[in-house]
C-alpha positions in Angstrom: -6.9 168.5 -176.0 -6.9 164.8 -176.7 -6.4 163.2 -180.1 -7.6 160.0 -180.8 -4.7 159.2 -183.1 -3.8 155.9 -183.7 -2.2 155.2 -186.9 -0.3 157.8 -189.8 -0.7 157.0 -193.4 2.3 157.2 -195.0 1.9 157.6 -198.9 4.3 157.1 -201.7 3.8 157.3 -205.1 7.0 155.4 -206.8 7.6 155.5 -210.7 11.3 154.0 -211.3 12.4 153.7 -208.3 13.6 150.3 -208.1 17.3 150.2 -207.1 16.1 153.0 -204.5 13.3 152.5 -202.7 14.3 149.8 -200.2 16.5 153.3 -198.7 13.6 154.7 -198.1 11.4 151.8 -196.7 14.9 151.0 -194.3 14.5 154.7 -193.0 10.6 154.5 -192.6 10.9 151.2 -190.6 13.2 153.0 -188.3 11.2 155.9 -187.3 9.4 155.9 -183.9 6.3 158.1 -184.2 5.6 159.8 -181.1 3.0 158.3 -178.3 4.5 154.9 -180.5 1.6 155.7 -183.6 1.3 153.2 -185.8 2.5 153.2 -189.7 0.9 152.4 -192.1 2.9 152.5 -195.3 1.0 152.9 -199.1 3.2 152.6 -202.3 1.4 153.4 -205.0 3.4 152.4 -208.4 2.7 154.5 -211.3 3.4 151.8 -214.1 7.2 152.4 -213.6 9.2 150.7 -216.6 12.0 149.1 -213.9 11.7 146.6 -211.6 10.1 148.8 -208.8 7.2 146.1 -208.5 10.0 143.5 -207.9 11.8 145.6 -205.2 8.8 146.4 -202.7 7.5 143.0 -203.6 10.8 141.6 -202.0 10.9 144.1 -199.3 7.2 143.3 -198.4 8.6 139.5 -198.1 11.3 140.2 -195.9 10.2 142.7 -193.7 6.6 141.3 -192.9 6.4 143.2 -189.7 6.3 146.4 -191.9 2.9 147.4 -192.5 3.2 147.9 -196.1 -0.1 147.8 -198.5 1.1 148.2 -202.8 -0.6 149.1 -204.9 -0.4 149.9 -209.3 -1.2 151.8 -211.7 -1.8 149.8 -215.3 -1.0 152.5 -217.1 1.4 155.9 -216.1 -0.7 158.5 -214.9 1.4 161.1 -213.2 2.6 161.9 -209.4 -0.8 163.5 -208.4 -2.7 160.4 -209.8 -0.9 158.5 -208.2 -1.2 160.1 -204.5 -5.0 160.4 -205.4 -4.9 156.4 -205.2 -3.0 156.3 -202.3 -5.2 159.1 -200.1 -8.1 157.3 -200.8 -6.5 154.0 -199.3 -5.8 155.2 -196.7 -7.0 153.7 -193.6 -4.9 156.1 -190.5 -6.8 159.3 -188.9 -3.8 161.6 -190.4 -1.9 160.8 -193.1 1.5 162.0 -194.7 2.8 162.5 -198.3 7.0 160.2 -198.9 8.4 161.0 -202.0 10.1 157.4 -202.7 13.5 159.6 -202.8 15.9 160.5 -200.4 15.2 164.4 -200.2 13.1 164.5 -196.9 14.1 163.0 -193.8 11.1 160.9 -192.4 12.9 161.1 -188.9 11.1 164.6 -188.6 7.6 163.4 -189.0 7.7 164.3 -185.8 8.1 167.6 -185.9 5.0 167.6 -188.4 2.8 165.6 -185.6 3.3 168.0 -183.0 1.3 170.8 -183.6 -1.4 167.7 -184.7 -1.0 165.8 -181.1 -1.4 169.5 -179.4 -4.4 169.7 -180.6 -3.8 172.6 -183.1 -3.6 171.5 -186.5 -6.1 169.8 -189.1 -3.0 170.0 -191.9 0.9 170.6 -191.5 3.2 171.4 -193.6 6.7 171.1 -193.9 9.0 174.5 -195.3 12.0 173.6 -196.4 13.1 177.6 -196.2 12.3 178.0 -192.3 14.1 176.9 -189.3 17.6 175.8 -188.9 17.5 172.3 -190.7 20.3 171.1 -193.0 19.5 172.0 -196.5 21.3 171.1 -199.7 22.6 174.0 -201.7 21.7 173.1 -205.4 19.8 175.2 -208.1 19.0 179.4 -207.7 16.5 179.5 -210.2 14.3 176.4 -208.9 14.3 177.9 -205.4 13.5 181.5 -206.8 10.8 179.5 -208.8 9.6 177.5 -205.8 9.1 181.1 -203.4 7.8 182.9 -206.4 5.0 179.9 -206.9 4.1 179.8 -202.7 4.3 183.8 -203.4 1.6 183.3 -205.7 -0.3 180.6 -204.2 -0.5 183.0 -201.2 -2.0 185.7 -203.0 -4.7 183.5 -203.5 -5.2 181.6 -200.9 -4.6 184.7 -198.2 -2.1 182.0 -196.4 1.3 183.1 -195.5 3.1 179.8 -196.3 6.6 179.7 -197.0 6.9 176.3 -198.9 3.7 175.8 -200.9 6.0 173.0 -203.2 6.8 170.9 -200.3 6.6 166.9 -200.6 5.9 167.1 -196.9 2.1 167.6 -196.3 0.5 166.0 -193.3 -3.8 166.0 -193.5 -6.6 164.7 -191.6 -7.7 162.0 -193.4 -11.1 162.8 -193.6 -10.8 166.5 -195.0 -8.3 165.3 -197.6 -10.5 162.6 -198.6 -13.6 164.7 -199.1 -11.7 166.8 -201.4 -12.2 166.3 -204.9 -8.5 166.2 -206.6 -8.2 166.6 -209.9 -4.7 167.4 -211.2 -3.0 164.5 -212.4 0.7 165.6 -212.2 2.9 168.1 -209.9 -0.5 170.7 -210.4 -1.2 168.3 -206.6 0.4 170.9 -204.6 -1.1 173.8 -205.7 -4.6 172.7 -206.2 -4.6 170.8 -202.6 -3.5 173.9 -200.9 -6.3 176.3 -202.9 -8.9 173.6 -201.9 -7.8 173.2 -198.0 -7.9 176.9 -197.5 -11.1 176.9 -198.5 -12.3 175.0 -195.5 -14.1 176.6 -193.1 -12.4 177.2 -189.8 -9.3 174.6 -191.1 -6.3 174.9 -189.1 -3.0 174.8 -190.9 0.5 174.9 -189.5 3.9 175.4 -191.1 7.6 173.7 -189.6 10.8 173.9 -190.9 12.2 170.6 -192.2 15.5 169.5 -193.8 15.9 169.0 -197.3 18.3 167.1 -199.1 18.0 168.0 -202.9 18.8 166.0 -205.8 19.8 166.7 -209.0 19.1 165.7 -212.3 20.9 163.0 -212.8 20.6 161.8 -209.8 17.2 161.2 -210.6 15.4 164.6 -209.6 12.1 164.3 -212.0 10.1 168.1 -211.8 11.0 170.2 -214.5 10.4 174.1 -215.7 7.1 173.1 -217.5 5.7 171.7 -214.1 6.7 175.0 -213.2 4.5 176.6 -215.6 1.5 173.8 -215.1 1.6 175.1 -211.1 0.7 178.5 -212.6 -2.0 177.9 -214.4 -3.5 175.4 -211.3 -2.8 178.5 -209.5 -4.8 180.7 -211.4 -7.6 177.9 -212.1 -8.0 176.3 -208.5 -7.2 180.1 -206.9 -9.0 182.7 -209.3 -11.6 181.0 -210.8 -12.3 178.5 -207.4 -12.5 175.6 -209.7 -13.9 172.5 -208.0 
């Protein structure tokens, strides 16, 4: 089955991420998407207080080859705001969300496209708790939190995910842009994945990914009342079908 694929959307959403994000724009201008796909990179900066505006700004000057489109937010608005900017400026047929840390490995985007260029999937995710990929050994109680909240997600969504949390989403563009996204924070992952499997005949796929976890002072931002915010968007985009 052919794919008329052309170009992936690569979305960021950056708040204070100034002395880092040139890592993560060096690694992104390294990867070769397979059948040589196009990127197509979209920072979207949520009104960080550091000099993140300066740093792509310079990057964008001295890598002009790099495909890179910025964008801001005037006033901070959360993660979730932010990616809702960047989704709907996105111009590729699939598109994939970057954290503008260090954690994922954009060298597997490839495993994400796979099932995509095979013709099976409309939406790919990638489980940081399947497969044999190197994964930092960090915090019990956020990774008990993270299966219990996929655990409940599931129960919902009668999906049998194993990494509901993950930064690594790949979507059509179109379906993900004819969903109406509401949560304004880290309630994105839960509500996205209540409103995909809603879809009519959408196919989903799951691949295991590395992950390579920071901590809090090295700038990890999610905390236990996020937690607590995914329940509720649980309950609210999954038991009462909220649009």
């Amino acid at each position: 089955m052919e794919n008329l694929f052309n170009k992936l959307s690569i979305v960021i959403p950056a708040y204070n991420e100034g002395p880092t994000i040139h890592f993560i724009l060096d690694k992104l201008q390294r990867v070769t998407l397979l059948n040589n796909i196009e990127k197509e990179i979209i920072i979207v900066n949520d009104c960080s207080k550091d000099n993140t505006e300066e740093a792509v700004k310079n990057y964008m000057a001295q890598n002009p080859s790099l495909n890179i489109q910025y964008f801001k937010h005037e006033v901070n608005k959360g993660k979730g705001a932010a990616l809702h900017s960047g989704i709907q400026k996105a111009t590729g047929e699939y598109l994939i969300i970057q954290d503008a840390d260090l954690e994922y490995d954009p060298e597997e985007y490839n495993l994400l496209l796979k099932p995509v260029l095979d013709g099976f999937a409309d939406v790919v995710y990638g489980s940081r708790f399947m497969g044999g990929n190197p994964h930092r050994i960090l915090f019990f109680w956020h990774t008990l939190g993270n299966k219990f909240l996929t655990f409940l997600s599931n129960m919902f969504t009668n999906l049998n995910l194993t990494d509901m949390e993950t930064c690594y989403k790949m979507f059509n563009a179109k379906i993900i842009q004819s969903i109406p996204l509401q949560e304004k924070r880290f309630g994105f992952e839960p509500e996205v994945t209540a409103k995909i499997s809603r879809i009519p005949k959408i196919r989903i796929y799951e691949v295991g990914i590395s992950y390579y976890g920071r901590t809090y002072e090295e700038g990890k931002k999610i905390g236990w009342k996020d937690g607590f915010r995914a329940i509720y968007c649980i309950l609210k985009y999954g038991l009462f079908k909220m649009k």
